[in-house]
C-alpha positions in Angstrom: -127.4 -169.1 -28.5 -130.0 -172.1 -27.9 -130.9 -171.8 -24.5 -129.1 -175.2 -22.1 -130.8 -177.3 -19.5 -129.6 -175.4 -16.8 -130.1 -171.7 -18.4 -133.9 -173.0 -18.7 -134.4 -174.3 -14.8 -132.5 -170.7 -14.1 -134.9 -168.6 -16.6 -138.4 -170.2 -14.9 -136.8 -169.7 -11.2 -136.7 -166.0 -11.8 -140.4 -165.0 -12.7 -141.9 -164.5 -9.4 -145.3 -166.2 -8.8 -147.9 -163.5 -9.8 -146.0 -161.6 -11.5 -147.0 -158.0 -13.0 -145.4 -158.6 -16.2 -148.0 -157.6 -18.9 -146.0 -157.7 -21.9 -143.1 -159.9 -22.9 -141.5 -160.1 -26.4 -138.9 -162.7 -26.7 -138.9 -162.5 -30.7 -135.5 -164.1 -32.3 -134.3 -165.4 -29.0 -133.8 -169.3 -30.3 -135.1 -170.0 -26.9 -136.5 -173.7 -28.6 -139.6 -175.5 -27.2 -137.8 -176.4 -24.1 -136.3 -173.2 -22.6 -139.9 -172.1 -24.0 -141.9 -174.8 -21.8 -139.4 -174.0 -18.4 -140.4 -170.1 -18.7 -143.9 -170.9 -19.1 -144.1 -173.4 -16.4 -143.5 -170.0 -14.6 -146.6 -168.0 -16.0 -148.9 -171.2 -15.4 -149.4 -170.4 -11.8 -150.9 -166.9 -12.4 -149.8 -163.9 -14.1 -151.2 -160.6 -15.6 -149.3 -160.9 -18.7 -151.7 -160.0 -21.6 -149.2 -159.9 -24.8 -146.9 -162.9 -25.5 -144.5 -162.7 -28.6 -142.5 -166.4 -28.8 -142.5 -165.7 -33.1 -139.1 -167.5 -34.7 -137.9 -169.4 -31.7 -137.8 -173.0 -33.0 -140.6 -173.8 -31.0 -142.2 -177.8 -31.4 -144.5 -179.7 -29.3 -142.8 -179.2 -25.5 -143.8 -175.7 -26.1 -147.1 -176.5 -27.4 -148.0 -178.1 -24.6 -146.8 -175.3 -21.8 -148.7 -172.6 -24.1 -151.5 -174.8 -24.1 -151.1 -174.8 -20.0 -152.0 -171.3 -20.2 -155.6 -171.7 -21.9 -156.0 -174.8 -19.5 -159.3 -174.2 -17.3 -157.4 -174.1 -14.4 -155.1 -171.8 -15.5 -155.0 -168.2 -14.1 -153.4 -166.2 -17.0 -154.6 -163.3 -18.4 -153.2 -164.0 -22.1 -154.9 -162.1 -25.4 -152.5 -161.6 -27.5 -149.7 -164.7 -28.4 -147.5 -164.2 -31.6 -146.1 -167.8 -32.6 -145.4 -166.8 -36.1 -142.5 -169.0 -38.2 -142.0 -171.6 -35.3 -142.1 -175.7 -35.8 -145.4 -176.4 -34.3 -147.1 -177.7 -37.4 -150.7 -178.7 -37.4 -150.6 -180.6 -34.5 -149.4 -178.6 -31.9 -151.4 -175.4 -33.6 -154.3 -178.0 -33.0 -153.2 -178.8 -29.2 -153.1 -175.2 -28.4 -156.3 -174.2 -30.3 -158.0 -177.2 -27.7 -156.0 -176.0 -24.6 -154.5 -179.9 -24.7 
């Protein structure tokens, strides 16, 4: 089920800041870029998570931009390994992320 406004505020509210979490797979979850962008708004102020799998979730450019939040300089995530296979990013927001923008 495509994730609502209030499901996405809900979702972000519950990943403490810091958290532990070192792998998350959220594969097939039709999350959509912005349930995408409110979890990651979460991970932006500082996580160990290493391994990210967001692959077939209808993600666009909101998304882009919050995964490109986690390459920012500022940014304190410890993120190797990102899976955003058969999403709708496109060239442009592949391009935004590649450039941390």
């Amino acid at each position: 089920r495509p994730a609502s406004a209030s499901s996405d505020v809900l979702a972000a509210e519950e990943v403490p800041t810091g958290s532990m979490l070192r792998t998350l797979n959220l594969r097939h979850n039709n999350l959509g870029s912005s349930g995408t962008a409110a979890l990651l708004e979460a991970f932006a102020e500082g996580c160990q998570l290493s391994s990210l799998n967001l692959a077939w979730n209808g993600l666009g450019l909101a998304a882009a931009v919050a995964i490109a939040g986690l390459f920012a300089p500022s940014a304190r995530c410890a993120l190797q390994d990102l899976d955003l296979r058969d999403n709708l990013l496109g060239e442009g927001g592949a391009l935004g992320i590649a450039l941390g923008q």
